[in-house]
C-alpha positions as CSV (number, residue, x, y, z in Angstrom):
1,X,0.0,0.0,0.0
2,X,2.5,2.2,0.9
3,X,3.7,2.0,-2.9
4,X,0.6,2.9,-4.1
5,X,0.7,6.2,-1.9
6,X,4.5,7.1,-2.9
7,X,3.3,6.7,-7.0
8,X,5.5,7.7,-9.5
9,X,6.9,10.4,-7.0
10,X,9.1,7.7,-5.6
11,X,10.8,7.4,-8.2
12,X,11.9,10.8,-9.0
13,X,12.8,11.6,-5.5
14,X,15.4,8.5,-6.2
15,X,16.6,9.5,-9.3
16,X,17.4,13.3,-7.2
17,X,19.1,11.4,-4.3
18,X,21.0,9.2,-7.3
19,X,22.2,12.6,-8.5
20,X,23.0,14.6,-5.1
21,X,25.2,11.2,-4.2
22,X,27.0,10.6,-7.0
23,X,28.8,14.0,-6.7
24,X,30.7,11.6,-3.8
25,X,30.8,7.9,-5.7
26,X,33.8,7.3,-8.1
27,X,32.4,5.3,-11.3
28,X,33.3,2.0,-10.8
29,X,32.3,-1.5,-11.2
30,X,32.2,-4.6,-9.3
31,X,32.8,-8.1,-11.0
32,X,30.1,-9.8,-8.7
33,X,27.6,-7.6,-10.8
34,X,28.7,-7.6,-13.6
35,X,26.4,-9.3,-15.7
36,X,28.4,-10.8,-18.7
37,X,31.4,-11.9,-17.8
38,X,33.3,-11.9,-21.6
39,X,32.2,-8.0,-22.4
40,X,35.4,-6.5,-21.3
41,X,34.1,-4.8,-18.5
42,X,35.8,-7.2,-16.4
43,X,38.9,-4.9,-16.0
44,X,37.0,-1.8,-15.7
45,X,35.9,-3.3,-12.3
46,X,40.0,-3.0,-11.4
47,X,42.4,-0.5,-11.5
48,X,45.2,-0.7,-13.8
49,X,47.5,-1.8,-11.3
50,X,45.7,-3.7,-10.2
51,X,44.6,-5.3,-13.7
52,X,48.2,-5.5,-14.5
53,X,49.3,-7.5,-11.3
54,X,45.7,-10.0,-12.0
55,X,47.1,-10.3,-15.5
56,X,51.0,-11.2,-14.6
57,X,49.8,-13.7,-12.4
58,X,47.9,-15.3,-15.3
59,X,50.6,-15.4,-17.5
60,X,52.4,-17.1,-14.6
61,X,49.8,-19.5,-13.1
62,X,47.5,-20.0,-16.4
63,X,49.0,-19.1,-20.0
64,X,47.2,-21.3,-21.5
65,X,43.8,-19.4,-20.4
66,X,42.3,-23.1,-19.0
67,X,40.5,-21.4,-16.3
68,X,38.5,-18.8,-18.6
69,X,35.1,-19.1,-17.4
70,X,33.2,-16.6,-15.1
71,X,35.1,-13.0,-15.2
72,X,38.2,-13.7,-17.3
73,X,41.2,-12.3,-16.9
74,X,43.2,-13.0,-20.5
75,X,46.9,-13.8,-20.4
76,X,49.1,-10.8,-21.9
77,X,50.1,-12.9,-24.7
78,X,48.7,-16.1,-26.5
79,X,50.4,-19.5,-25.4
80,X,53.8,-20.9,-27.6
81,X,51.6,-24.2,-29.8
């Protein structure tokens, strides 16, 4: 009921508390919510050095991208055949 009440005011007083927060949010992402996992976003939800020390650690531990499912991190360079 109380829905009913708020109507479509509800949403517009959302949307203005959206806007007077993000003033104080940085834009990024997280890879829990992150919908599809081989878009690229995946290292948008990192930062670069981040990215970078996630992707030396796959061209370690992984080259040959076996474990490439779920959020992705590609190795830097394609494995030797």
């Amino acid at each position: 009921m109380l829905i009913r009440r708020i109507g479509f005011r509800g949403g517009v007083r959302t949307r203005a508390t959206h806007a007077a927060l993000s003033t104080y949010t940085e834009d990024v992402s997280f890879p829990n919510f992150i919908a599809d996992a081989n878009s690229g976003k995946v290292a948008d939800a990192y930062s670069p050095e981040t990215w970078a020390r996630l992707v030396a650690l796959k061209d370690r531990y992984d080259p040959g991208n076996v474990l490439r499912h779920n959020h992705n991190i590609p190795p830097s360079k394609a494995p030797a055949v």
